[in-house]
N, C-alpha and C positions, 0 to 999 in steps of 0.2 A: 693183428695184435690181439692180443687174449684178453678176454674182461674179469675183473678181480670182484671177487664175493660181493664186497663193499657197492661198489659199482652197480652191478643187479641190484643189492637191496634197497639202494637209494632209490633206482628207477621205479622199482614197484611200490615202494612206499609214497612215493610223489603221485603214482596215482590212485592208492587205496592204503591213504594215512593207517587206518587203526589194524594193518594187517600184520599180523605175527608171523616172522617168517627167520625159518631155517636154511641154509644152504650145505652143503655139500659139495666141495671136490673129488670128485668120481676116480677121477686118474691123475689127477696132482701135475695136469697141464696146463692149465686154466681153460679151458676147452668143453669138458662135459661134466656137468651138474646136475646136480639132485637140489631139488628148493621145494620146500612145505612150508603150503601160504593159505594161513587163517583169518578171512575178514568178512565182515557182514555182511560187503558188497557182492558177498557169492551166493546169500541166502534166496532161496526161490528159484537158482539157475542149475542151471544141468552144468554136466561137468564140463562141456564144449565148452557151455558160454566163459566159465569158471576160467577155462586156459585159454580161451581168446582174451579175454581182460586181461593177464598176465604177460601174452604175448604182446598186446598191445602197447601197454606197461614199456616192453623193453623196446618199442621204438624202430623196429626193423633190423634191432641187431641180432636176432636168430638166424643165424646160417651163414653170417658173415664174421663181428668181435665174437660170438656165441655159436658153438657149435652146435653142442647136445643138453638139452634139460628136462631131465625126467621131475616133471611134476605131479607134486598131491596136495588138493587143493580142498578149502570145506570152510562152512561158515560156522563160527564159533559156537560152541553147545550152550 
């Protein structure tokens, strides 16, 4: 089953409240996404750590509800 925009952005905001985040339907399957995620919680981190936290976030549903998600990720200016 495919996971809806809404769905991601709840999970990532539940664990980095003040993150501004953008989504993307890639190919209009619900399947592969594009998400740009801006929160404080990434300042001082490399961009590994940056998309481990996000991946984290979605709880082990990458590769299973969640195919592909090209992420850009950055703590706010």
């Amino acid at each position: 089953m495919a996971m809806q925009p809404a769905e991601i952005e709840a999970l990532i905001k539940a664990a980095l409240p003040d993150a501004e985040i953008t989504i993307e339907d890639l190919a209009g399957d619900g399947d592969h996404y594009a998400a740009t995620v801006v929160s404080a919680a990434f300042r001082g981190r490399s961009r590994v750590q940056q998309h481990q936290l996000v991946y984290a976030a979605l709880r082990g549903r990458m590769g299973g509800e969640l195919h592909a998600l090209a992420l850009q990720t950055s703590a706010p200016a």
